[in-house]
C-alpha positions as CSV (number, residue, x, y, z in Angstrom):
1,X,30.6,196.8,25.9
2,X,32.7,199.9,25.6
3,X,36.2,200.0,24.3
4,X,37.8,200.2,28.1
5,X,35.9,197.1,28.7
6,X,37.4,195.3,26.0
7,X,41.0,196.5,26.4
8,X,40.6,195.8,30.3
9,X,39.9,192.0,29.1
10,X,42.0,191.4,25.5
11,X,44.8,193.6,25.8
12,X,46.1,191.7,28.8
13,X,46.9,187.6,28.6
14,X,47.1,187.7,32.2
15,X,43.7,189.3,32.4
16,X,42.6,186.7,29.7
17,X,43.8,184.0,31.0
18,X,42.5,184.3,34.3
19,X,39.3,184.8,33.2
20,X,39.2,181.4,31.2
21,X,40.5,179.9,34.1
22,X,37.8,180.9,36.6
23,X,35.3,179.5,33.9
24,X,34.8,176.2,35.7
25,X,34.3,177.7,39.3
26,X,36.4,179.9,41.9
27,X,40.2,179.3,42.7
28,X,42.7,180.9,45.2
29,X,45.7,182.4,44.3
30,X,47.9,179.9,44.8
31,X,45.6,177.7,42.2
32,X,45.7,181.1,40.0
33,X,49.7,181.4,40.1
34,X,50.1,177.9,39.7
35,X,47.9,177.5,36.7
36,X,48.6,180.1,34.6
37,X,52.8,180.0,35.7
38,X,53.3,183.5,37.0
39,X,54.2,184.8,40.5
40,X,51.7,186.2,42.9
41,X,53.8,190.0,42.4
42,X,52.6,190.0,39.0
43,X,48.9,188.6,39.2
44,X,47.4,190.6,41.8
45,X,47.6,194.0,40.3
46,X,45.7,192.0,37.2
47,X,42.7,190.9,39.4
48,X,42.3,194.1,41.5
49,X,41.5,195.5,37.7
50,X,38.9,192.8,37.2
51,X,37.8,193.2,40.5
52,X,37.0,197.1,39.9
53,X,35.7,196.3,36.8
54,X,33.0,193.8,38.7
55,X,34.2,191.0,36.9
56,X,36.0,189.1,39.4
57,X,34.7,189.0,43.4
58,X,36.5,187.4,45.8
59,X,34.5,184.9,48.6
60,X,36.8,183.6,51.4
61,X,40.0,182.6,50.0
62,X,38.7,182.0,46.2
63,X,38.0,184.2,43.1
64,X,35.2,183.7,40.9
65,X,33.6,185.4,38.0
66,X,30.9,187.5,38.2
67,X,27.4,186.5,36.4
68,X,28.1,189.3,33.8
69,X,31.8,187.9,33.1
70,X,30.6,184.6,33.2
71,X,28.5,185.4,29.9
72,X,31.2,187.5,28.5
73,X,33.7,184.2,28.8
74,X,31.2,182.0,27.5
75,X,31.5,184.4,24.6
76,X,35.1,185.1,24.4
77,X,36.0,181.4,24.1
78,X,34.7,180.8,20.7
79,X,36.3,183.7,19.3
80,X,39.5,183.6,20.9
81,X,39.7,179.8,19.0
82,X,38.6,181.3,16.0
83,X,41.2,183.5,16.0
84,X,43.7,181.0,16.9
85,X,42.2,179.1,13.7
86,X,43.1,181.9,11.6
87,X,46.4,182.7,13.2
88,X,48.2,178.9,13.1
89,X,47.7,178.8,8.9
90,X,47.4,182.7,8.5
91,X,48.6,182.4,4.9
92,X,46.7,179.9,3.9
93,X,43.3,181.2,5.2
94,X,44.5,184.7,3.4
95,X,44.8,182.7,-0.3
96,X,41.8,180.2,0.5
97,X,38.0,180.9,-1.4
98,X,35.5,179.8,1.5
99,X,33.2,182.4,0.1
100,X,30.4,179.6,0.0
101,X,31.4,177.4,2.8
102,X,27.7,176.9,4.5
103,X,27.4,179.8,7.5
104,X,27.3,177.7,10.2
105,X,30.5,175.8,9.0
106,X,32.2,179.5,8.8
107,X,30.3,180.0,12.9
108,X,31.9,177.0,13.7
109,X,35.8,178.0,12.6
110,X,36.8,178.0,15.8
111,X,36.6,173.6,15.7
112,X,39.5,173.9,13.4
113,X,41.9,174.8,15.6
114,X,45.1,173.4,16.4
115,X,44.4,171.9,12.5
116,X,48.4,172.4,10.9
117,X,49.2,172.8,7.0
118,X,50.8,170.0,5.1
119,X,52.3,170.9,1.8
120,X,53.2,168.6,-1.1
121,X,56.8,167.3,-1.2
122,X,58.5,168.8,-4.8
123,X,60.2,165.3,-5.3
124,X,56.3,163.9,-5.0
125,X,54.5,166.4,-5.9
126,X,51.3,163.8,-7.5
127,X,51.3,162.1,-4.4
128,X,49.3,162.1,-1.1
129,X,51.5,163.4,2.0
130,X,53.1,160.5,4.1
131,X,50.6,161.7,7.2
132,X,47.5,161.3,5.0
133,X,48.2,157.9,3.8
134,X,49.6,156.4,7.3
135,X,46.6,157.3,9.2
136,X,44.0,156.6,5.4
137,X,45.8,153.2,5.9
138,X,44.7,152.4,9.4
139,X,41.5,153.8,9.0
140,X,38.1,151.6,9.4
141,X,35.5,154.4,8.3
142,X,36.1,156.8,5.7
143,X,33.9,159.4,4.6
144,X,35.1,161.4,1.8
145,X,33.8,164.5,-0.5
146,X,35.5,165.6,-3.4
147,X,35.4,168.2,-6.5
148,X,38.5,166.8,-7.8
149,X,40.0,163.5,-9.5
150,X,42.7,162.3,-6.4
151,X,44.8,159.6,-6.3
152,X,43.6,158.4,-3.5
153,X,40.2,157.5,-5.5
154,X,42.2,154.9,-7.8
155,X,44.8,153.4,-5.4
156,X,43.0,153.3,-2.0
157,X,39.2,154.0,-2.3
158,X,38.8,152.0,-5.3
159,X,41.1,149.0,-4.8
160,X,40.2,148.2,-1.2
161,X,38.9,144.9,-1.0
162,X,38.6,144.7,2.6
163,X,34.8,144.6,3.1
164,X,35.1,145.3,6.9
165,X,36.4,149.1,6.0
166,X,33.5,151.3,5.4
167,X,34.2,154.1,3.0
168,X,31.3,156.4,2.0
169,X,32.3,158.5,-1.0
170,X,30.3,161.8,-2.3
171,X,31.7,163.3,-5.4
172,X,30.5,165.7,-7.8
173,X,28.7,164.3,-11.1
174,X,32.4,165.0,-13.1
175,X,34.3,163.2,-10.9
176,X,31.6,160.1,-10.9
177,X,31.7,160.8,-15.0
178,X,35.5,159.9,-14.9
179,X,35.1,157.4,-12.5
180,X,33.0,155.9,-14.7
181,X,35.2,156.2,-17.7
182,X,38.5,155.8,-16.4
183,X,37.9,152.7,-13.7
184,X,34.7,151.4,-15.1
185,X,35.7,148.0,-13.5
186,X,36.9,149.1,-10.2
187,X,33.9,151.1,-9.9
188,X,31.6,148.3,-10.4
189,X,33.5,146.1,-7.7
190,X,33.8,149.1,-5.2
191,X,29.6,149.3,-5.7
192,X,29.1,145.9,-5.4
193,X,30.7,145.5,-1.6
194,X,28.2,146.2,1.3
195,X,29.9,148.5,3.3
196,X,31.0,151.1,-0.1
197,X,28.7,153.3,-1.0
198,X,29.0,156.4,-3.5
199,X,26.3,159.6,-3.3
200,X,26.7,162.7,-6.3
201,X,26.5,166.0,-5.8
202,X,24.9,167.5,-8.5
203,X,25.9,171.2,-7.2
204,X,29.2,172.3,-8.5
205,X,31.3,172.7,-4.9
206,X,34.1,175.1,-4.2
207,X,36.1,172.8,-2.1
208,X,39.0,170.3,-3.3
209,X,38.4,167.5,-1.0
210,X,37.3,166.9,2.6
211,X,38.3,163.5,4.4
212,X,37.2,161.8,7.8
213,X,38.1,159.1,9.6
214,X,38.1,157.6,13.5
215,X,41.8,159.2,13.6
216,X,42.0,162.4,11.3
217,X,40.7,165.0,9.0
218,X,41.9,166.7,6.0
219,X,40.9,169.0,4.1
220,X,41.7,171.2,0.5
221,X,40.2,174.0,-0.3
222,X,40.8,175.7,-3.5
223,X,42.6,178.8,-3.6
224,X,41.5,182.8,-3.7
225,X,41.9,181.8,-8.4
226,X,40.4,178.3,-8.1
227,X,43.5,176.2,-8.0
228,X,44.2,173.1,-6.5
229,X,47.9,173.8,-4.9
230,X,47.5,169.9,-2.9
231,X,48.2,171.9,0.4
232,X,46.4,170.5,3.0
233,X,45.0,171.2,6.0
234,X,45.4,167.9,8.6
235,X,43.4,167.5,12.0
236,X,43.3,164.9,14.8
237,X,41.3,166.7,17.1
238,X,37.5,166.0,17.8
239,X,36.4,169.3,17.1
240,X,37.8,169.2,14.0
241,X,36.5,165.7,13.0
242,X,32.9,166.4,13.5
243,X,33.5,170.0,11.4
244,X,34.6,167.7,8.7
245,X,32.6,164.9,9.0
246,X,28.9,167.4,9.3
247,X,30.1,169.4,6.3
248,X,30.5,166.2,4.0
249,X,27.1,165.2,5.6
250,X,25.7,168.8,4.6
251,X,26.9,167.7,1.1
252,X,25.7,164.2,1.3
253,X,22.1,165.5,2.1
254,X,22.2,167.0,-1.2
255,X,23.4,164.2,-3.3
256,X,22.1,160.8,-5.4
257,X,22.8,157.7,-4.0
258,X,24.5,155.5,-6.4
């Protein structure tokens, strides 16, 4: 693709946008306008360019994508979320060491969008976020990674006693040696319910702490000088649910069952 190709398609939202919206099959204009808000004036110019371009045809009353610009939209998608990704918690991606975050968890960024940053309270600045713990709280399955002693670990994860909540915990061999020093008790009742179970990574991780559940993800990654700043990154959306929940099962598939 040359570079008038690419301006013709990115340097244009209207461009962009119809394109994206032609994805799922032809429209006419008055579906066009309608769905991406603007006035016939300003759109048509826009799709005579695609049209030139064969990238957009026109059969009857409808516009539809060409075969080529079908591929290049199935293309564009991804990357346009990725970018997104980045764009919504720009300074926190800039500070954040992902430098060994598996390859295909960097090739699929683009889940983690529409994710948003919550950071800690100064007044509460030990303490989980009120978002975490309200949706933790409500939560039936929980699967959980860590590199890092949390709270959550003594007062949730440990001290729930309701053995219809399932809560699969894989933690790196420190955090399991301070587990087992610290709440040598509350360990041993945590192992002995059914539905707890506790796997060790044995690999030292570069990630704070991930955490899924059937309503949200969060996540903490470590900053750019290996600190642990408790700002976290918070998700409801599926995309980003499975992205957490197949990277703590990457991890998982690594670690000893306790």
């Amino acid at each position: 693709m040359d570079k008038a190709l690419i301006d013709l398609i990115f340097l244009s939202q209207k461009r962009k946008d119809l394109l994206l919206l032609l994805k799922n099959g032809g429209k006419p204009i008055e579906d066009i306008v309608k769905g991406l808000n603007v006035n016939p004036t300003g759109m048509l110019p826009q799709i005579k360019k695609l049209k030139d371009e064969h990238l957009v045809f026109q059969e009857d009353k409808e516009y539809r994508l060409m075969p080529l610009a079908k591929i290049l939209v199935e293309k564009m998608e991804p990357l346009l979320d990725t970018l997104q990704a980045i764009e919504e918690n720009a300074e926190y991606w800039q500070d954040r060491d992902i430098s060994e975050l598996p390859r295909a968890f960097l090739e699929r960024f683009n889940e983690l969008k529409s994710c948003f940053l919550v950071k800690p309270d100064p007044d509460s600045i030990f303490e989980p976020s009120s978002v975490f713990l309200d949706n933790i709280r409500k939560s039936k399955k929980i699967t959980c990674f860590s590199s890092i002693f949390h709270p959550v670990f003594s007062e949730i994860f440990l001290a729930n006693k309701d053995n219809d909540i399932r809560i699969t915990l894989v933690v790196t061999e420190k955090i399991y040696e301070r587990l087992k020093t610290d709440f040598e008790e509350e360990l041993k009742l945590y192992l002995a319910r059914e539905k707890k179970k506790l796997f060790i990574c044995n690999n030292e991780v570069k990630i704070a702490m991930l955490v899924k559940t059937e309503y949200f993800m969060a996540a903490d990654f470590l900053t750019s000088k290996g600190i642990f700043d408790q700002e976290t990154l918070i998700g409801f959306k599926p995309a980003a649910l499975r992205w957490t929940e197949d990277l703590i099962l990457h991890y998982k598939e690594h670690a000893q069952h306790i």
